[in-house]
C-alpha positions as CSV (number, residue, x, y, z in Angstrom):
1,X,-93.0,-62.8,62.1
2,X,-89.2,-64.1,61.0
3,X,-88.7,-63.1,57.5
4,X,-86.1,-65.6,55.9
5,X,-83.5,-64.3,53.8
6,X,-82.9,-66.8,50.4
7,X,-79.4,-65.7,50.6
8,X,-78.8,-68.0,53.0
9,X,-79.9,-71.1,50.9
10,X,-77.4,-71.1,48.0
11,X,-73.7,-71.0,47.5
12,X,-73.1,-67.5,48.8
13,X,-69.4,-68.0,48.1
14,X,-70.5,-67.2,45.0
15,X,-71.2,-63.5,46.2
16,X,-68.1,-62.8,46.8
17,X,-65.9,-64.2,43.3
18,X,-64.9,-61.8,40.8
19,X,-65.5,-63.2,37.1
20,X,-62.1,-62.7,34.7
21,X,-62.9,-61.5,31.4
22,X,-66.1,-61.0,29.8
23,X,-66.0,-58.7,26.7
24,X,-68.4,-60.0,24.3
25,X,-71.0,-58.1,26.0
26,X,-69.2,-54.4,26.2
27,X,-68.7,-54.5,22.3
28,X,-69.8,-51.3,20.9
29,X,-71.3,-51.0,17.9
30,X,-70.9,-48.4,15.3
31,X,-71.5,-48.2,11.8
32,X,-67.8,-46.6,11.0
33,X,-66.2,-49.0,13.3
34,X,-63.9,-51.9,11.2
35,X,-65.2,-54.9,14.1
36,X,-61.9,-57.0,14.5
37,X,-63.0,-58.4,18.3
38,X,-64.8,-61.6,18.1
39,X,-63.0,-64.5,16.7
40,X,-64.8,-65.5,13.5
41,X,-64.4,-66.0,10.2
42,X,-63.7,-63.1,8.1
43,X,-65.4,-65.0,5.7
44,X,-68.1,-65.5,7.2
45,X,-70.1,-69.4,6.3
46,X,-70.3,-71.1,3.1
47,X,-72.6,-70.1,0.0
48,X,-73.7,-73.8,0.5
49,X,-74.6,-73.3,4.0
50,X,-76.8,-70.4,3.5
51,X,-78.2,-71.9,0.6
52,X,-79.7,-74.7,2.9
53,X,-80.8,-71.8,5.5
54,X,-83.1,-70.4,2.4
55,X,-84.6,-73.9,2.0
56,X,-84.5,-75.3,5.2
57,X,-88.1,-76.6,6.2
58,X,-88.1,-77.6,10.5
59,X,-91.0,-78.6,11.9
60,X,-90.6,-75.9,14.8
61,X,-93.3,-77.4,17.5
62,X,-91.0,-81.0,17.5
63,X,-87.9,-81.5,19.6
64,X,-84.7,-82.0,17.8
65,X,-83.8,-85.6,17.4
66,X,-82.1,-86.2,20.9
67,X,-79.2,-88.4,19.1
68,X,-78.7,-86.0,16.3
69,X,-78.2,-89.1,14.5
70,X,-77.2,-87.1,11.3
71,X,-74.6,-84.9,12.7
72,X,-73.1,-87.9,14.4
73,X,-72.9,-89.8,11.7
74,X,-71.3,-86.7,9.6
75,X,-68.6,-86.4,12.4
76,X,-68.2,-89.9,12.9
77,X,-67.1,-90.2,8.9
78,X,-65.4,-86.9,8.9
79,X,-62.8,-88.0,12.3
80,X,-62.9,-91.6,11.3
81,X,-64.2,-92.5,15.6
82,X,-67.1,-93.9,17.0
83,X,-70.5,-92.5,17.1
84,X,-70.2,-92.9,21.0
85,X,-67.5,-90.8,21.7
86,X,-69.4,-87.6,20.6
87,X,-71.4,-85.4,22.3
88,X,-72.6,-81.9,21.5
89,X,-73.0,-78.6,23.0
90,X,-74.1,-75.0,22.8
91,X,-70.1,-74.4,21.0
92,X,-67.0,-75.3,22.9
93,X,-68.3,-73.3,26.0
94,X,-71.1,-75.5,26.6
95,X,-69.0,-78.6,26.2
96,X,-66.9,-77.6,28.8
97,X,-69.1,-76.3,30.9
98,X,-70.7,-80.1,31.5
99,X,-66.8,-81.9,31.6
100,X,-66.1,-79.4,34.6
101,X,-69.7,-80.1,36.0
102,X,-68.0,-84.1,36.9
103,X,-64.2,-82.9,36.9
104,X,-64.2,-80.0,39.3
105,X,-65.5,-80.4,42.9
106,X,-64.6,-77.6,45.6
107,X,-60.9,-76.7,46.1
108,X,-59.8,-79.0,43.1
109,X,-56.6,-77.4,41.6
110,X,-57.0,-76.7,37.4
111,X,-53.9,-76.1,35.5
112,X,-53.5,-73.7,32.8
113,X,-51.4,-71.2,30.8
114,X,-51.7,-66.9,31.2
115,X,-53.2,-65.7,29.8
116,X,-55.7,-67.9,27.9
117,X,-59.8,-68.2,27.1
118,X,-60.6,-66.1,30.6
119,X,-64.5,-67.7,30.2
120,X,-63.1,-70.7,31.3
121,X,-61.1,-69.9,34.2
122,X,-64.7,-68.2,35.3
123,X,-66.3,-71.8,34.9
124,X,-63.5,-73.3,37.0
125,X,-63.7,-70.3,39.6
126,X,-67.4,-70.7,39.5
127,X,-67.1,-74.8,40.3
128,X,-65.3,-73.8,43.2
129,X,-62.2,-75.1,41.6
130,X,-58.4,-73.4,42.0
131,X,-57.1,-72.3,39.3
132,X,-53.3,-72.1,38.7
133,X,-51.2,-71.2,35.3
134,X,-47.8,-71.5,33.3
135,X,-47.1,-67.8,32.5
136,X,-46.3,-66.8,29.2
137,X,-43.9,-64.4,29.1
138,X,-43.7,-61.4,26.7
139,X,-39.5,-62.2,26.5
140,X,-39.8,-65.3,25.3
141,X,-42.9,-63.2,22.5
142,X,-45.3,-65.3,24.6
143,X,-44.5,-68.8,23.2
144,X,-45.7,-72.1,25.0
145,X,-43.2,-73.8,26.7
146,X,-44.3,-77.6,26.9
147,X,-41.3,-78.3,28.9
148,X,-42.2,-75.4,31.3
149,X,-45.9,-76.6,31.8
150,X,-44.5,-80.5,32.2
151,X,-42.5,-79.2,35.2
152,X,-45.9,-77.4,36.5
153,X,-48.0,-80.0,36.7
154,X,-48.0,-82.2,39.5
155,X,-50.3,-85.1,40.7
156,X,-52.5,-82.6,42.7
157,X,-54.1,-80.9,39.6
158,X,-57.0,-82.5,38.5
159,X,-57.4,-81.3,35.3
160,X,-54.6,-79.6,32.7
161,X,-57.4,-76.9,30.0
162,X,-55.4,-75.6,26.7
163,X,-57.1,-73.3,24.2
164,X,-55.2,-74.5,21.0
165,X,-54.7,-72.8,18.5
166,X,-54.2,-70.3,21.6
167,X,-56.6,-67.7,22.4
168,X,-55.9,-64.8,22.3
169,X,-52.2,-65.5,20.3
170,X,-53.5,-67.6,17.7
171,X,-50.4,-70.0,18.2
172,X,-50.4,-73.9,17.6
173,X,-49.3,-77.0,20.0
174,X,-48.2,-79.3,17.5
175,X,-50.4,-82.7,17.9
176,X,-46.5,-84.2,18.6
177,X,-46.3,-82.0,21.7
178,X,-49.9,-82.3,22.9
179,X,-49.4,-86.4,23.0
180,X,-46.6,-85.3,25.2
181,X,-48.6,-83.5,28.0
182,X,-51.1,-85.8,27.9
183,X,-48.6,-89.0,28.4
184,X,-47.3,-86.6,31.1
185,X,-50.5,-86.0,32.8
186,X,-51.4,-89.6,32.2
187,X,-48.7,-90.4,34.5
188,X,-50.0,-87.9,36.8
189,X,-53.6,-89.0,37.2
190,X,-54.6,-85.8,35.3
191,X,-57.3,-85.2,33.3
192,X,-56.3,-83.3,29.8
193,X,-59.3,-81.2,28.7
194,X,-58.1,-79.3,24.7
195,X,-60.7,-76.7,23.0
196,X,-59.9,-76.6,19.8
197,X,-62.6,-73.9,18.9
198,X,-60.3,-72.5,16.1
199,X,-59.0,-75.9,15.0
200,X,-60.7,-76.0,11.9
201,X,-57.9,-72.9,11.0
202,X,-55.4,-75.5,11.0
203,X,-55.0,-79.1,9.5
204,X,-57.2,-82.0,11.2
205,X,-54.2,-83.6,11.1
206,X,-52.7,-81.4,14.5
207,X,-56.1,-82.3,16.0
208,X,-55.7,-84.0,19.4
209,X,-58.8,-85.9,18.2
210,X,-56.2,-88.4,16.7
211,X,-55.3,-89.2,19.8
212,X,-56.9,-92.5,21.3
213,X,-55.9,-91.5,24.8
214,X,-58.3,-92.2,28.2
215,X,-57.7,-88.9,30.0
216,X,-58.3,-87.0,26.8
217,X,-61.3,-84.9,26.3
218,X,-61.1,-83.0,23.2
219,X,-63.9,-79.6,22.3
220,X,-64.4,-78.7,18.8
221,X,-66.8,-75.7,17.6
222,X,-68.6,-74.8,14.7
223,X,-68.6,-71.2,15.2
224,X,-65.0,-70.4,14.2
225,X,-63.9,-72.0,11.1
226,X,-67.3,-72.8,9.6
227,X,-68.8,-69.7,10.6
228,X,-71.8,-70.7,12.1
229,X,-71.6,-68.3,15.4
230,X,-75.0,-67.7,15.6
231,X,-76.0,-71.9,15.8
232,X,-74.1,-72.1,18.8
233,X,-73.0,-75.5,17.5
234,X,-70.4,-77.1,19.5
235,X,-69.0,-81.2,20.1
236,X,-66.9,-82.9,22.6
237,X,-65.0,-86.2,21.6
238,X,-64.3,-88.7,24.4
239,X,-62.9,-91.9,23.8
240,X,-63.3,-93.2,27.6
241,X,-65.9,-95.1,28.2
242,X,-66.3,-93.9,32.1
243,X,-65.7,-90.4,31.1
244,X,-68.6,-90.9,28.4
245,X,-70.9,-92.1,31.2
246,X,-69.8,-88.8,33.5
247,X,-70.7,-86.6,30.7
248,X,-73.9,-88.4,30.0
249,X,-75.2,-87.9,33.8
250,X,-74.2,-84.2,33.9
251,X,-75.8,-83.9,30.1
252,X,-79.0,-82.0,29.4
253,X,-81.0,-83.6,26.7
254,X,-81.6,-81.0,23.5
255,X,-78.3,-79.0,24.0
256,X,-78.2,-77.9,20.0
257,X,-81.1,-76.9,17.8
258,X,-82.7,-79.1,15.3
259,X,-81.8,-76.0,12.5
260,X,-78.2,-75.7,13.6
261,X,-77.7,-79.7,13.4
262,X,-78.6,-79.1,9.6
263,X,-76.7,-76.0,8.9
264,X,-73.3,-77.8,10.9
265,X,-74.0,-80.9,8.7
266,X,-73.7,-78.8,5.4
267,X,-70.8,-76.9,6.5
268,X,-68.7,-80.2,7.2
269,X,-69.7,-81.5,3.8
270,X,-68.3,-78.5,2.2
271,X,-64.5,-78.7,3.1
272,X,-63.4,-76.6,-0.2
273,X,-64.5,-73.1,1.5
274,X,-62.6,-73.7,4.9
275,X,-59.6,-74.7,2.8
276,X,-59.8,-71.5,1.1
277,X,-60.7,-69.7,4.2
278,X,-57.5,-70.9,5.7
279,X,-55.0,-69.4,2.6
280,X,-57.0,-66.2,2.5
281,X,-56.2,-65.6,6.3
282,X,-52.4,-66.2,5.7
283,X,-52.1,-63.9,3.2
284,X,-54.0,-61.6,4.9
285,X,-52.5,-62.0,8.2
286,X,-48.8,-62.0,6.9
287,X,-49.7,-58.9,5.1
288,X,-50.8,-57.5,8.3
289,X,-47.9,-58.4,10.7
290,X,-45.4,-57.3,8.2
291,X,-47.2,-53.6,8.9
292,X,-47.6,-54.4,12.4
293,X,-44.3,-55.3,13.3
294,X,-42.8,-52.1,12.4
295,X,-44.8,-50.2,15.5
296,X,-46.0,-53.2,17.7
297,X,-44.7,-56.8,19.1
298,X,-46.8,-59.4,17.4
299,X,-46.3,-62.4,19.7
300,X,-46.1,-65.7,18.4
301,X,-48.7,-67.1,16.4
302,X,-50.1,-69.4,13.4
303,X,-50.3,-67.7,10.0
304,X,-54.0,-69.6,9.6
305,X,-55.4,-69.0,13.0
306,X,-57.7,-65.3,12.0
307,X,-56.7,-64.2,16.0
308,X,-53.1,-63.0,16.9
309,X,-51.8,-60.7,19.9
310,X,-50.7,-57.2,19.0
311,X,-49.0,-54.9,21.7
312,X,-47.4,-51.6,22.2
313,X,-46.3,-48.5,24.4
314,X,-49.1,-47.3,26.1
315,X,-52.7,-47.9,25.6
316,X,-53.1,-49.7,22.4
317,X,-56.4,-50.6,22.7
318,X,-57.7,-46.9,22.6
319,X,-54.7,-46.8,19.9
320,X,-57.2,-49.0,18.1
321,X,-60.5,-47.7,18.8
322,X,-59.5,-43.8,17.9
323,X,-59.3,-45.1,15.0
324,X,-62.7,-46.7,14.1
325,X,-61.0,-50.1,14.6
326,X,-62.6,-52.3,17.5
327,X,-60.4,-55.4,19.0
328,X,-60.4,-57.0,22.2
329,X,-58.3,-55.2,25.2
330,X,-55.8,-57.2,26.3
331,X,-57.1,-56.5,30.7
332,X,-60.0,-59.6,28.8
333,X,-57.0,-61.9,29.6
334,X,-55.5,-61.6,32.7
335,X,-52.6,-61.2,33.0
336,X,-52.4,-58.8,29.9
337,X,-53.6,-55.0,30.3
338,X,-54.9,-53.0,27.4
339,X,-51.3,-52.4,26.6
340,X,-51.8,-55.7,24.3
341,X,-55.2,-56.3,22.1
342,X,-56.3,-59.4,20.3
343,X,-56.7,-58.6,16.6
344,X,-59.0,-60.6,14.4
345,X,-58.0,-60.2,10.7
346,X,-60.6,-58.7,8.5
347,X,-61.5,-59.6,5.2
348,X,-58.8,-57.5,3.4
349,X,-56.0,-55.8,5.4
350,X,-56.4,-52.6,3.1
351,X,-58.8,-50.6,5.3
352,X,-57.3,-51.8,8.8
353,X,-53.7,-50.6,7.8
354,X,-55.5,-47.1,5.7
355,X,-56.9,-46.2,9.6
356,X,-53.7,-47.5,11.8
357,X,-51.3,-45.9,9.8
């Protein structure tokens, strides 16, 4: 009797890739540890938010509403777009895990920067897709060069991904030089995909949202700024009309939860704590690099983004970690090594700078 092996029948190719990244799940967890790994809010969510958690009534055994009418309508106000142009997903991740789903096929070349959100290059890597990167480079304290990635992209790239604010620097494209790359890639026949997961950290003015642009895809996600992690609450804004229709046919109905459509509603009606979110985190985070700086580089970065890039002689990573404070090793971007960590600020800079110094 022939015994068929199932190995055969799917895309062994895929035995054979090596996944970048991946930290979330090596995180330890102990109760003297200071956590500054994940990229939240220090702040955590709004009063008003967890206020409509303690009263929230969901009728568990019904579907969510399969527009999310409410949510749409709340984002629709908030951006000033059209209800069409928005779709949702389980935060940025899953958002652009459905646009490379249409964008990607095998052997289709992605352009990006190095290093930068490493979960994504595993999506493209996964697709089958190549991917290729601007380099940042530590001499120039790892600042984007929009001029340098113009050069780099050609007419062969189907797709041009930026994390901005950056990730893991924390640094912002200006909306001004975003509207160039994307005029550039327009040109091109490339499609600009920008996950702005951290963007509420910054004014919605630098959103790339404000650009009415038809090889724009822009990510946004709850779980940063409005601190709503757990909810796994993320949207993608598409102002093409044959992109929309793409995304539709590679869309799973129900991609959020009835309860996190609520809670994401709340947060966007109460702007006042993310404003005050944002000063804390530049006092705090100035505070921070001033210390910082005299022992470590401190790349660039925004003073409102909670993330920035700290690195040292040696391994600063176990610098970190010896004592009781957990970050992000810099080997979870490649090309970094744990020379370099990604520091999320903390709600007061007191007890980080007590155990570093």
């Amino acid at each position: 009797m022939i015994t068929l092996n199932w190995k055969e029948k799917i895309r062994t190719e895929l035995f054979n890739i090596t996944i970048p990244g991946g930290y979330a799940d090596k995180v330890p967890h102990r109760e003297d540890i200071l956590d500054c790994s994940l990229g939240t809010n220090p702040f955590g969510t709004s009063p008003r938010v967890k206020q409509k958690l303690k009263n929230l009534e969901i009728e568990i055994a019904k579907y969510p509403d399969v527009h999310y009418t409410e949510l749409r309508n709340a984002l629709s106000d908030y951006w000033g777009i059209e209800k069409d142009s928005i779709f949702f997903g389980y935060g940025s991740m899953g958002c652009f895990e459905k646009v490379n789903k249409f964008a990607i096929k095998n052997g289709a070349k992605v352009l990006g920067i190095s290093p930068q959100y490493t979960r994504y290059i595993s999506d493209v890597i996964v697709m089958g897709g190549i991917y290729e990167s601007v380099l940042l480079k530590a001499e120039n304290n790892f600042k984007i060069d929009i001029g340098e990635i113009i050069n780099s992209m050609t007419s062969e790239h189907a797709l041009f991904y930026l994390d901005n604010p950056h990730n893991p620097t924390g640094q912002l494209v200006t909306l001004k030089e975003v509207e160039e790359i994307v005029e550039e890639a327009k040109r091109k026949g490339v499609l600009v995909l920008i996950d702005e997961a951290y963007g509420d950290f910054v004014d919605k003015k630098q959103s790339a949202i404000n650009l009415n642009a038809d090889n724009l895809i822009v990510l946004r996600s709850f779980s940063k700024g409005f601190g709503l992690a757990s909810m796994r609450v993320g949207y993608a804004v598409i102002r093409n009309r044959e992109l929309r229709e793409l995304y539709k046919k590679v869309d799973l109905p129900f991609p959020i939860t009835a309860t996190g459509e609520a809670l994401a509603v709340a947060a966007l009606r109460h702007q006042e704590f993310l404003e005050k979110s944002r000063k804390q985190i530049a006092a705090i985070k100035g505070r921070i690099i001033q210390e910082l700086k005299k022992m470590f580089q401190i790349p660039e970065t925004h003073p409102q983004t909670p993330i920035m890039l700290v690195g040292g002689e040696g391994d600063t990573y176990h610098y970190f970690l010896k004592r009781g404070v957990l970050t992000v090793p810099g080997s979870a971007f490649k090309p970094l090594d744990n020379s370099y960590v990604r520091l999320r600020v903390p709600k007061n800079e007191e007890e980080l700078l007590r155990r570093l110094f």
